[in-house]
TORPA-4810 file (N, C-alpha, C, O; in nm, 3 decimals):
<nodes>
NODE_1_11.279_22.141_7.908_11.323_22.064_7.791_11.254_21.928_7.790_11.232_21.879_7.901_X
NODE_2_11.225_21.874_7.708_11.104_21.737_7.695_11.204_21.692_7.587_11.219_21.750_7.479_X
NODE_3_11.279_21.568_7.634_11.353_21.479_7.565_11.256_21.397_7.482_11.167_21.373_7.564_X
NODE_4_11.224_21.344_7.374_11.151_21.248_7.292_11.253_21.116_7.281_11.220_21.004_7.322_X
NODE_5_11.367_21.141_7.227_11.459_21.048_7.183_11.542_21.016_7.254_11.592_21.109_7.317_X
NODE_6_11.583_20.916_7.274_11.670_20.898_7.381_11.807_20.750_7.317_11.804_20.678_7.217_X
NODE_7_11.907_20.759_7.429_12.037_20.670_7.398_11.933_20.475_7.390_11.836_20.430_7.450_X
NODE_8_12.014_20.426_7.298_11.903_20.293_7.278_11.985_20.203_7.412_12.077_20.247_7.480_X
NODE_9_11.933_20.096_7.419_11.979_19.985_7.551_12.167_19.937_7.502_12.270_19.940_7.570_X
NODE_10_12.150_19.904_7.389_12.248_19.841_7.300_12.405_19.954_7.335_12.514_19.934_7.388_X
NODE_11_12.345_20.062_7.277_12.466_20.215_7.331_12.491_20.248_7.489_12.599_20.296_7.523_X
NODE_12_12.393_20.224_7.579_12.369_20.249_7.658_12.476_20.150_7.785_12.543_20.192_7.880_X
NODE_13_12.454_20.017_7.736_12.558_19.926_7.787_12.660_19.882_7.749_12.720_19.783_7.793_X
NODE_14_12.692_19.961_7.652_12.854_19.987_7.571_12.877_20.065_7.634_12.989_20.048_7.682_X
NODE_15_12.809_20.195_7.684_12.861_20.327_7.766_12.940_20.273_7.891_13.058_20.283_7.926_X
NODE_16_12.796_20.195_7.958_12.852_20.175_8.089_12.969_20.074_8.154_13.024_20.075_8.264_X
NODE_17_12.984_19.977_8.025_13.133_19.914_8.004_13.239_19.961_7.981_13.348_19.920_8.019_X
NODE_18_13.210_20.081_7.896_13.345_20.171_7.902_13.421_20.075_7.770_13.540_20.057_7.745_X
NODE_19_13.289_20.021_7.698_13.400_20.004_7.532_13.330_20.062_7.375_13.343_20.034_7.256_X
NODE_20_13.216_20.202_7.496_13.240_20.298_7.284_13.345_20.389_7.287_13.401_20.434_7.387_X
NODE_21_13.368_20.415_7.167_13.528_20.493_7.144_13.498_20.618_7.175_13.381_20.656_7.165_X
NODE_22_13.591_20.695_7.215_13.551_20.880_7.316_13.446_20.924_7.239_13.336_20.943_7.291_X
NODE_23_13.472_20.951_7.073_13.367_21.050_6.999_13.233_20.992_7.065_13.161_21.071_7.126_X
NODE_24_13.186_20.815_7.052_13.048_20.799_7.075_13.006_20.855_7.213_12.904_20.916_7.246_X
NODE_25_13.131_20.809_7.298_13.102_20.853_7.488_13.072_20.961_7.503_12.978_20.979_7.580_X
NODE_26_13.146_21.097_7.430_13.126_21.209_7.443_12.964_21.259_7.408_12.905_21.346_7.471_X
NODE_27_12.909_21.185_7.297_12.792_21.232_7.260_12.679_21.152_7.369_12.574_21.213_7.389_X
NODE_28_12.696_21.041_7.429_12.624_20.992_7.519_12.652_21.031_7.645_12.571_21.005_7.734_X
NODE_29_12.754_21.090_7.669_12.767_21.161_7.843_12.711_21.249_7.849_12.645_21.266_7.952_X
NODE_30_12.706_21.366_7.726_12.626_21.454_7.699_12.464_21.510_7.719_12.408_21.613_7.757_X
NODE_31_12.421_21.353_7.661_12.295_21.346_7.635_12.214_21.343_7.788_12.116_21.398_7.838_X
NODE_32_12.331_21.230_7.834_12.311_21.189_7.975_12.323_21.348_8.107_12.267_21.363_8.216_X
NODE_33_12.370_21.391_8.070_12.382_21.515_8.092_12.254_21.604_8.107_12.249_21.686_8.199_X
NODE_34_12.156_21.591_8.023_12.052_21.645_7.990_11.917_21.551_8.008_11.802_21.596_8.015_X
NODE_35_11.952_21.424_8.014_11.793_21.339_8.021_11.828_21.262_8.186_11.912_21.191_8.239_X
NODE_36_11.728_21.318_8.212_11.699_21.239_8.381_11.663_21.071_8.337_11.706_20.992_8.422_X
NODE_37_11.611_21.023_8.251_11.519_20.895_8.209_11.670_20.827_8.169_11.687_20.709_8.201_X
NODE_38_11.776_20.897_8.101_11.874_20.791_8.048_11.995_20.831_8.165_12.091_20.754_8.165_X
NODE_39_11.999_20.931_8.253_12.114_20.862_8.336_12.059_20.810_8.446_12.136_20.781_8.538_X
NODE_40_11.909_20.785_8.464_11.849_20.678_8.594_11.919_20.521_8.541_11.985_20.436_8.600_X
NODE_41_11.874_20.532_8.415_11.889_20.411_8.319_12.039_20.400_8.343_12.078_20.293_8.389_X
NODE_42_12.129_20.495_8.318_12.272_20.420_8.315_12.309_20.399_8.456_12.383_20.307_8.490_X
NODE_43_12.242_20.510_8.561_12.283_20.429_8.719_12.249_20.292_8.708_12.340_20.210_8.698_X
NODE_44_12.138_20.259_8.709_12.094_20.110_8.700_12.250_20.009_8.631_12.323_19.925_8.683_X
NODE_45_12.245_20.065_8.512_12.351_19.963_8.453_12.479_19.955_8.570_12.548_19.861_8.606_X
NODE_46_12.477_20.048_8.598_12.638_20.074_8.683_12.589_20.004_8.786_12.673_19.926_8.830_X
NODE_47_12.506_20.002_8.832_12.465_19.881_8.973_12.466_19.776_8.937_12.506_19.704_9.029_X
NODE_48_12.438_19.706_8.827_12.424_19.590_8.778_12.544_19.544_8.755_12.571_19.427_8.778_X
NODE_49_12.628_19.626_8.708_12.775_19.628_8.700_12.872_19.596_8.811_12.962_19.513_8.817_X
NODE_50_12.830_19.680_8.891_12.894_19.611_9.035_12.864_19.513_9.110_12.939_19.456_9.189_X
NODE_51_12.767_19.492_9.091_12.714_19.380_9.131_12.806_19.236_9.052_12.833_19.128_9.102_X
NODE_52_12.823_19.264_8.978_12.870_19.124_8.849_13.007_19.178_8.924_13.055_19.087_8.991_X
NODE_53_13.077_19.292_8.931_13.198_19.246_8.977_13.211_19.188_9.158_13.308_19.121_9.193_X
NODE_54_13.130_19.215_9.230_13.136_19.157_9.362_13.145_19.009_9.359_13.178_18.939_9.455_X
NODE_55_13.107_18.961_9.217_13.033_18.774_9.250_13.189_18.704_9.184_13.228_18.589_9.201_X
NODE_56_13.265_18.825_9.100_13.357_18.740_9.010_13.442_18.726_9.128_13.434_18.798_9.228_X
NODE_57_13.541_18.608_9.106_13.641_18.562_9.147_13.745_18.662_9.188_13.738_18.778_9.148_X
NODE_58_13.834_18.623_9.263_13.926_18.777_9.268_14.084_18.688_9.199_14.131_18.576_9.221_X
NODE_59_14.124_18.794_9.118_14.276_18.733_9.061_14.371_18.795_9.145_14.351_18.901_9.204_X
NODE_60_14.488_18.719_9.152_14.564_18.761_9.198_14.697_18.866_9.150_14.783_18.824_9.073_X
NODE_61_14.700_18.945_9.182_14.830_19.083_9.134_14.898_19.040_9.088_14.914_18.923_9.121_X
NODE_62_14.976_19.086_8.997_15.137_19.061_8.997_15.208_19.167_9.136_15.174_19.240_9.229_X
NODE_63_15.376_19.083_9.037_15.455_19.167_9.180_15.488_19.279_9.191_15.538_19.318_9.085_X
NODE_64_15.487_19.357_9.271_15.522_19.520_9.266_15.373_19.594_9.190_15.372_19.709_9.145_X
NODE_65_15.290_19.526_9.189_15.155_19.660_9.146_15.143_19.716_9.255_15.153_19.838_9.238_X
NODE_66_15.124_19.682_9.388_15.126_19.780_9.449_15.235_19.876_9.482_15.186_19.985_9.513_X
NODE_67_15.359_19.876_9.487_15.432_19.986_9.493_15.428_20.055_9.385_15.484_20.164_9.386_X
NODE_68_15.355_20.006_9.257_15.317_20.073_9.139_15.222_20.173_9.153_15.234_20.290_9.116_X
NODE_69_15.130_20.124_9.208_14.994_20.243_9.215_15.059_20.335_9.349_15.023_20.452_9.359_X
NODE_70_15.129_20.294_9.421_15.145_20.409_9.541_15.254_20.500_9.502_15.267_20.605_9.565_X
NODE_71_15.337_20.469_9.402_15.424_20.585_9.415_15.358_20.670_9.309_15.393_20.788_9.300_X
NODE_72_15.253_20.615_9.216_15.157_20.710_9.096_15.092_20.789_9.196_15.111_20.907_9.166_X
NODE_73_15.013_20.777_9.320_14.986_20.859_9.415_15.059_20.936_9.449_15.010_21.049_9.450_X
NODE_74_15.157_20.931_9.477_15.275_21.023_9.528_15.321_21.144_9.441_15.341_21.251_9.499_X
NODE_75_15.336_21.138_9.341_15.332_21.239_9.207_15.268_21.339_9.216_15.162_21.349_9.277_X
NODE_76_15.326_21.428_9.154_15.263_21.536_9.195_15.165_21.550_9.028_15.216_21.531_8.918_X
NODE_77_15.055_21.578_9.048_14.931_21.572_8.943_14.917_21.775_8.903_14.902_21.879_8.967_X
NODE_78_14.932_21.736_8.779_14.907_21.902_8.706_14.768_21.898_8.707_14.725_21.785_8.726_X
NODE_79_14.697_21.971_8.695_14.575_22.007_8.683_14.511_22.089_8.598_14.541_22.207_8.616_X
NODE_80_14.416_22.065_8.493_14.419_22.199_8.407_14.301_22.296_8.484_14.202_22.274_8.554_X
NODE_81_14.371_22.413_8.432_14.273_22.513_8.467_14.127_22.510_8.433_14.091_22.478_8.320_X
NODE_82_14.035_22.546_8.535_13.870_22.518_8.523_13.883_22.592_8.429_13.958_22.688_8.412_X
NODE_83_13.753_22.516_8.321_13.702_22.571_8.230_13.600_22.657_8.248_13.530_22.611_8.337_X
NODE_84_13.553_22.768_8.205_13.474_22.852_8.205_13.346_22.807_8.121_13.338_22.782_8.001_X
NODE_85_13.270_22.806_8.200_13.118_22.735_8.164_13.042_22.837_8.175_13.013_22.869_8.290_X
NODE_86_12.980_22.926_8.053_12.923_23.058_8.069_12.755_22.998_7.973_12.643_23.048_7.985_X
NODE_87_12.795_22.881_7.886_12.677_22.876_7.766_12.629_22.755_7.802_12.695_22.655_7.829_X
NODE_88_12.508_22.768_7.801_12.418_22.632_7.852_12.395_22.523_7.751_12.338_22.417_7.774_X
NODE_89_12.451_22.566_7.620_12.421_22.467_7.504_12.555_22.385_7.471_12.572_22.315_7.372_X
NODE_90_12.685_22.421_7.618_12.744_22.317_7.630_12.766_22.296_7.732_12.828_22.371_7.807_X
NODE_91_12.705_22.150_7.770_12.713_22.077_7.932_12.809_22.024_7.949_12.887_22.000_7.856_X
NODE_92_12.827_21.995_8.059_12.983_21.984_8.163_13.042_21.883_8.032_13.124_21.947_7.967_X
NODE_93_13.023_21.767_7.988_13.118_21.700_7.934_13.159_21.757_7.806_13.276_21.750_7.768_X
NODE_94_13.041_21.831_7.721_13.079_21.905_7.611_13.172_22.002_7.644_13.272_21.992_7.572_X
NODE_95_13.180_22.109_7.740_13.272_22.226_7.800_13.383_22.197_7.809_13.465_22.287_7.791_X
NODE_96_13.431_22.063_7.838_13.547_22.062_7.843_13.643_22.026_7.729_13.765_22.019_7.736_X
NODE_97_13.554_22.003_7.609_13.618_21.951_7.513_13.619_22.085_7.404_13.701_22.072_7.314_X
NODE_98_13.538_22.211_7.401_13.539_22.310_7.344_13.574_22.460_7.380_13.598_22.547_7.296_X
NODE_99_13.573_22.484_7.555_13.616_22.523_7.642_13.581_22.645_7.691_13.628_22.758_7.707_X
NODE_100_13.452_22.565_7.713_13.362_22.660_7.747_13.224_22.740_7.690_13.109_22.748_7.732_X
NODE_101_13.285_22.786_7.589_13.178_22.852_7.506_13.171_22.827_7.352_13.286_22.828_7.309_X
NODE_102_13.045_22.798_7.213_13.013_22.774_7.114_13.084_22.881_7.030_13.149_22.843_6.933_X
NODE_103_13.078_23.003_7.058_13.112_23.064_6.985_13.268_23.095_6.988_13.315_23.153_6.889_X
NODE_104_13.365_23.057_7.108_13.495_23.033_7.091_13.554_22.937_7.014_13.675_22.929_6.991_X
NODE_105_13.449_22.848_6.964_13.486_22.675_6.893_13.545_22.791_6.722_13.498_22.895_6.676_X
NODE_106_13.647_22.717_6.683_13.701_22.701_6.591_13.622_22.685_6.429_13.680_22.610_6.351_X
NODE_107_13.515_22.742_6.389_13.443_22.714_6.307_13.485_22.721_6.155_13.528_22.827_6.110_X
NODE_108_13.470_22.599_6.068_13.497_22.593_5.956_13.396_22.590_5.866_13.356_22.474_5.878_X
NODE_109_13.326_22.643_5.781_13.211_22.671_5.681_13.223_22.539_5.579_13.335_22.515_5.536_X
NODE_110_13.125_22.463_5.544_13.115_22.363_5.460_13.026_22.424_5.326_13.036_22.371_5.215_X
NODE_111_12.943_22.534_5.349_12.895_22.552_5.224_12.716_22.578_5.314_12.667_22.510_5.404_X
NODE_112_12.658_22.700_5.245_12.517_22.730_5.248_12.489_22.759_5.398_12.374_22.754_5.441_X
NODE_113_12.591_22.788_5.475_12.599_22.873_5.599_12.628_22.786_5.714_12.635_22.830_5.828_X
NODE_114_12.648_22.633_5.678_12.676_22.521_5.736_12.821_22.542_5.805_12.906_22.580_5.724_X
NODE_115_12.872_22.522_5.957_13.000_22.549_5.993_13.012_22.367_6.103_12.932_22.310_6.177_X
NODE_116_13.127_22.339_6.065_13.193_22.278_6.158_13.296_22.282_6.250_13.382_22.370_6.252_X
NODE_117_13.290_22.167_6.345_13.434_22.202_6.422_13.428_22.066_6.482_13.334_22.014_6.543_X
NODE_118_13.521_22.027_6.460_13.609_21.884_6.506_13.670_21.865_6.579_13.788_21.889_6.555_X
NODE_119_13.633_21.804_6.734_13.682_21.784_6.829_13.819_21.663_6.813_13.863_21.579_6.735_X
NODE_120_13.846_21.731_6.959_13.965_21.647_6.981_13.949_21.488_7.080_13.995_21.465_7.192_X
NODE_121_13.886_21.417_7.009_13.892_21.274_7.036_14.002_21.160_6.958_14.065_21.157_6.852_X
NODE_122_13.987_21.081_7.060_14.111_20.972_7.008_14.042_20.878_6.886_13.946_20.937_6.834_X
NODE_123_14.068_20.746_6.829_14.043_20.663_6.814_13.990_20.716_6.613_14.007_20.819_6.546_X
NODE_124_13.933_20.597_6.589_13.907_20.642_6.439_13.784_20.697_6.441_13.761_20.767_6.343_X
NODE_125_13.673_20.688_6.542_13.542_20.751_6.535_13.573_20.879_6.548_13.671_20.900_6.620_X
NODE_126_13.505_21.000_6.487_13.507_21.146_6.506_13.361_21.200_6.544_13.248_21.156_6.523_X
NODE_127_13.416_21.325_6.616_13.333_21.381_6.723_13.346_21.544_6.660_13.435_21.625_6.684_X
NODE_128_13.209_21.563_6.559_13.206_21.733_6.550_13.111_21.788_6.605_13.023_21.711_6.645_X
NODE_129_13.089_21.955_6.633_12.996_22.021_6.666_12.961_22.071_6.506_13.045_22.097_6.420_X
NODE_130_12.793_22.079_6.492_12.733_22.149_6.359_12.688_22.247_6.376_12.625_22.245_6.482_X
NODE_131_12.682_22.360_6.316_12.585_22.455_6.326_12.490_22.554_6.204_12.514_22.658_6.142_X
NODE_132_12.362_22.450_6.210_12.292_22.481_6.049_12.205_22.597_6.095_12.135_22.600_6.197_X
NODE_133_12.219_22.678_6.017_12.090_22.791_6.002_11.997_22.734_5.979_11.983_22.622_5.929_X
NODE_134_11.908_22.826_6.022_11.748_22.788_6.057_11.712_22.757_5.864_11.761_22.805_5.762_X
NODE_135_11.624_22.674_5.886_11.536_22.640_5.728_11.652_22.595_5.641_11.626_22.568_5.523_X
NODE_136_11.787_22.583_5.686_11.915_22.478_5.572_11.906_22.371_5.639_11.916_22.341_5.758_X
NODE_137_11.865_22.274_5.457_11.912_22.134_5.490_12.061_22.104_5.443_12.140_22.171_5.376_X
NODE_138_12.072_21.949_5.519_12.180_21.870_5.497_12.158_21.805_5.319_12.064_21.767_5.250_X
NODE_139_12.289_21.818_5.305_12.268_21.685_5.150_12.220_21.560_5.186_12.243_21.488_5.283_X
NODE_140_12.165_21.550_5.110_12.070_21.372_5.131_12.227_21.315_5.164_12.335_21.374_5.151_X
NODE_141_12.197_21.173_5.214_12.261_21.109_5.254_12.219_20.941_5.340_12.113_20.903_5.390_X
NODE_142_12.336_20.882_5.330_12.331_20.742_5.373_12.458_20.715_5.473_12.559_20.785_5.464_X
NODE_143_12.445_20.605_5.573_12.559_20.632_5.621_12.648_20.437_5.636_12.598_20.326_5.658_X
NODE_144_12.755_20.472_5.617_12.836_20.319_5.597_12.871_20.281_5.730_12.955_20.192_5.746_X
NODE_145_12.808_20.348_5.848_12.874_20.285_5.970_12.741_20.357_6.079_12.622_20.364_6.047_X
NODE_146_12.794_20.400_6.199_12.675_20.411_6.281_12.697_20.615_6.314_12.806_20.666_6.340_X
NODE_147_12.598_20.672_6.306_12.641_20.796_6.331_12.512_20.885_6.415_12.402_20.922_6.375_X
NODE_148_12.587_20.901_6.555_12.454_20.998_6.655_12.480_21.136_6.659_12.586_21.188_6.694_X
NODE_149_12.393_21.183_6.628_12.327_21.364_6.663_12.247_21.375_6.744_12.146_21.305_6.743_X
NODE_150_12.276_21.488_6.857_12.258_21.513_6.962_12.229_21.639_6.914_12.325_21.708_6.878_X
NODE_151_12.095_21.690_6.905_12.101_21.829_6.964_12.120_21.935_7.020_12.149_21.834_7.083_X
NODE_152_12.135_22.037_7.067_12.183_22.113_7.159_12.098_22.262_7.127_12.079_22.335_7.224_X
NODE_153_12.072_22.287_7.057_12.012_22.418_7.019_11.913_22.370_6.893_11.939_22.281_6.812_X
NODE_154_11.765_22.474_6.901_11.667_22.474_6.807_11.655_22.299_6.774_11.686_22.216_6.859_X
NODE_155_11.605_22.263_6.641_11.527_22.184_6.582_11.581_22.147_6.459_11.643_22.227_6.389_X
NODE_156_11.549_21.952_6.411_11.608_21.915_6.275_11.482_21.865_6.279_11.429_21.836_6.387_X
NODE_157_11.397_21.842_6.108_11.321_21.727_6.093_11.413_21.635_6.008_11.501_21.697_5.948_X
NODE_158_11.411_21.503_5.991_11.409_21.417_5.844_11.298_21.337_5.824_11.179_21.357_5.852_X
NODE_159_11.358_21.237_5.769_11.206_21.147_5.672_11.149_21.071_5.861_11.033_21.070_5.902_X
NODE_160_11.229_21.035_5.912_11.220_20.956_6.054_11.114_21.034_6.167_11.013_20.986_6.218_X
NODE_161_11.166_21.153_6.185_11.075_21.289_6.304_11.167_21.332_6.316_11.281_21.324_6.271_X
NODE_162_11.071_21.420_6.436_11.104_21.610_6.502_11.238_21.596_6.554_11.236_21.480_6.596_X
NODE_163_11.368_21.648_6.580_11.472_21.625_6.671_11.492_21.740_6.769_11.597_21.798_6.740_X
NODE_164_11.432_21.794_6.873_11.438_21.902_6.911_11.570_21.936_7.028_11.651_21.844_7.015_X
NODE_165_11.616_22.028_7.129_11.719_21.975_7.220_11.688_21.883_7.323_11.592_21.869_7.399_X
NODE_166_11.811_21.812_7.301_11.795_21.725_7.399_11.768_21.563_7.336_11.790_21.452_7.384_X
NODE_167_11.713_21.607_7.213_11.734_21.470_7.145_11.798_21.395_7.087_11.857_21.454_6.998_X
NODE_168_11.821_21.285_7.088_11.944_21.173_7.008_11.886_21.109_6.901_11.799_21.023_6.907_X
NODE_169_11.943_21.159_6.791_11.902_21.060_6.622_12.029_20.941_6.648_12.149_20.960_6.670_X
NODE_170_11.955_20.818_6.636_12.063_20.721_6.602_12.046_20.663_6.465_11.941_20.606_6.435_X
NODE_171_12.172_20.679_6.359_12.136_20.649_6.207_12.238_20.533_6.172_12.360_20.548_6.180_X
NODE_172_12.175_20.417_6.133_12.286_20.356_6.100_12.291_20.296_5.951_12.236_20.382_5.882_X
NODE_173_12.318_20.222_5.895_12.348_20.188_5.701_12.195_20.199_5.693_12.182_20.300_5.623_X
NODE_174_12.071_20.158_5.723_11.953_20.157_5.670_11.949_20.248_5.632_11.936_20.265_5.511_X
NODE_175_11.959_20.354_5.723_11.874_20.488_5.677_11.926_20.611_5.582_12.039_20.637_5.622_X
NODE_176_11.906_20.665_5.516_11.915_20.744_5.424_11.776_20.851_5.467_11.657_20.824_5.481_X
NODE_177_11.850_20.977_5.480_11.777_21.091_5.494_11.839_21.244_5.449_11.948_21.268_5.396_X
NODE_178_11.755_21.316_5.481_11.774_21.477_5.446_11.737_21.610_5.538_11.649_21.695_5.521_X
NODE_179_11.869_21.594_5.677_11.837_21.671_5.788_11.749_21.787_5.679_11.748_21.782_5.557_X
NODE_180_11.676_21.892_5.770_11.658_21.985_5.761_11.613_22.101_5.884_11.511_22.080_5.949_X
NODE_181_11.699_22.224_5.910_11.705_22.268_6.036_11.559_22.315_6.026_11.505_22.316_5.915_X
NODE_182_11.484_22.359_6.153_11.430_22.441_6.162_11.402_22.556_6.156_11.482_22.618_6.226_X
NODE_183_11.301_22.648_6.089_11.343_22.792_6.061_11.295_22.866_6.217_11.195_22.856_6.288_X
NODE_184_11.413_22.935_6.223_11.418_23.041_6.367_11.558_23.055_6.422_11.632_23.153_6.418_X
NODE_185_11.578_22.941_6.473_11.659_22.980_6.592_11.755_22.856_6.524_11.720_22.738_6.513_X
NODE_186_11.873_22.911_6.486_11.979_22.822_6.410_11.984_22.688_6.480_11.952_22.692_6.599_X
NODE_187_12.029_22.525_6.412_12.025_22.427_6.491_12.175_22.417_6.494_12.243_22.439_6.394_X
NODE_188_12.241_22.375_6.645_12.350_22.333_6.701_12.295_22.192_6.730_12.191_22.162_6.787_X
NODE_189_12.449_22.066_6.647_12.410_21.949_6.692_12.609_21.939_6.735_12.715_21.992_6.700_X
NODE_190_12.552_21.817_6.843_12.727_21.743_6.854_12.696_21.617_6.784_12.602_21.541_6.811_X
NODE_191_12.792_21.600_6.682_12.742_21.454_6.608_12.864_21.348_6.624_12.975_21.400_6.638_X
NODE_192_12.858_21.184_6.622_12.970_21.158_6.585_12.967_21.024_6.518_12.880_20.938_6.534_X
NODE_193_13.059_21.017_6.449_13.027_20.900_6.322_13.158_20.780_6.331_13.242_20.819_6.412_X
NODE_194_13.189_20.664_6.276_13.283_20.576_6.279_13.293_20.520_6.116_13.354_20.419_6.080_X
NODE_195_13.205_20.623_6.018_13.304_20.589_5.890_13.210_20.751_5.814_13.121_20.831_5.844_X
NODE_196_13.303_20.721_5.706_13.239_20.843_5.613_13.056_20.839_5.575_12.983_20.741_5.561_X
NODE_197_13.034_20.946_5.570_12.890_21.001_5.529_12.867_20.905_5.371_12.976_20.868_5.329_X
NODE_198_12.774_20.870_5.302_12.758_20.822_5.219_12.642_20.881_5.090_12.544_20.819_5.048_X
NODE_199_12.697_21.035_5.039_12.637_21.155_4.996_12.540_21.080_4.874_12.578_20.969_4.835_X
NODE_200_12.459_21.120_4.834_12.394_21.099_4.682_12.413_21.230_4.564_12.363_21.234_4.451_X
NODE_201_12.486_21.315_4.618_12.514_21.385_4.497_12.690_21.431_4.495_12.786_21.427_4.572_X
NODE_202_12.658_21.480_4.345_12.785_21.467_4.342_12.907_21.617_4.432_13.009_21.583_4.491_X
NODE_203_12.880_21.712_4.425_12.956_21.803_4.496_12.956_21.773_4.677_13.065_21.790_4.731_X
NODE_204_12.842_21.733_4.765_12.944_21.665_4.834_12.996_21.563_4.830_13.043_21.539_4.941_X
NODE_205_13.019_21.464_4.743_13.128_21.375_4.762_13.225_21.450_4.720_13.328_21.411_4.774_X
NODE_206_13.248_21.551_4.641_13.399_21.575_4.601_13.463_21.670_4.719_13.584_21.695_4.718_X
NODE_207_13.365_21.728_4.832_13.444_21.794_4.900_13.445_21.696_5.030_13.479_21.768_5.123_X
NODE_208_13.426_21.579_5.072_13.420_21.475_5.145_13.533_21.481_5.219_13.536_21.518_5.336_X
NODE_209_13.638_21.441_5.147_13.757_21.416_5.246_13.840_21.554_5.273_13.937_21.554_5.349_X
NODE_210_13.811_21.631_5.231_13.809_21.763_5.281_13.803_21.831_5.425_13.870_21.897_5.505_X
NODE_211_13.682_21.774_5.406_13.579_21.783_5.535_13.601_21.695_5.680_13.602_21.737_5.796_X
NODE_212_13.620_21.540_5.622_13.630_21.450_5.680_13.490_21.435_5.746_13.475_21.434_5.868_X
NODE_213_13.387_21.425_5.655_13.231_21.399_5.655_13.205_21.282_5.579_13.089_21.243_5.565_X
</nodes>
């Protein structure tokens, strides 16, 4: 697999702070998952990270945190059952959120062979899996907030370049484009966005909140 695109510096040290909301984390643990170049890059951050916490000051507890954290030890911890990881086009962090396999995901049809499925993340950003047949495009579009696609299977072009697996489109209000899959081998993306799609025609906007696209 030959990654082209990769998580930018800006996402990258939001990751490793631990303040993008699950949908974005999920699509960047992912990625990270798959590119040797961006989780060298996020070890680095995480060293740099510890490092800044060795130099800070140390505060002092309140009272009773520690009999707080020791009797949370003591508890007895449920565990969910391992997930069954049979499909390679979902890696460990994707697997656990779909459970296991693409074709067990919950798929809902948007129109022209287009299916979604909407993960279960917290927060107001949303986290779907896509799955476009080969040679269907997306409706043109613009977007009012920041929204990444991650590949996972086959190929997208737009007006920008190639997106093949393994690659990360990052789109934010500038851009306005018109995925279009590759013809062959259907494209699977995990995408996730923090406001609505911003359509130029009129039938998808009317099925928009429908969708929650």
């Amino acid at each position: 697999m030959t990654i082209r695109h990769h998580v930018s510096d800006a996402l990258l040290t939001a990751y490793a702070a631990g303040s993008l909301p699950e949908a974005f984390s999920l699509v960047v643990a992912t990625h990270l998952s798959l590119c040797d170049e961006c989780r060298a890059r996020a070890g680095a951050l995480d060293a740099v990270g510890g490092s800044l916490m060795e130099e800070t000051a140390p505060v002092a507890l309140s009272e009773g945190s520690l009999a707080s954290v020791m009797a949370r030890l003591d508890r007895q911890i449920e565990r969910p059952a391992p997930v069954r990881r049979a499909d390679p086009r979902a890696p460990t962090p994707l697997a656990d959120y779909v459970g296991g396999r693409l074709e067990d995901v919950r798929w809902r049809a948007l129109g022209g062979g287009v299916r979604q499925a909407i993960l279960p993340t917290g927060g107001e950003a949303i986290a779907r899996l896509l799955w476009i047949p080969g040679g269907q495009a997306v409706p043109d579009h613009g977007h009012r907030g920041l929204e990444l696609t991650l590949v996972l299977q086959g190929a997208f072009r737009d007006e920008t370049d190639r997106f093949g697996a393994g690659d990360l489109e990052i789109a934010d209000q500038e851009l306005e484009h018109t995925p279009v899959a590759e013809r062959g081998l259907d494209c699977i993306c995990l995408a996730a966005t923090d406001a609505p799609l911003r359509f130029n025609s009129f039938l998808p906007k009317l099925v928009q909140p429908f969708f929650r696209i």
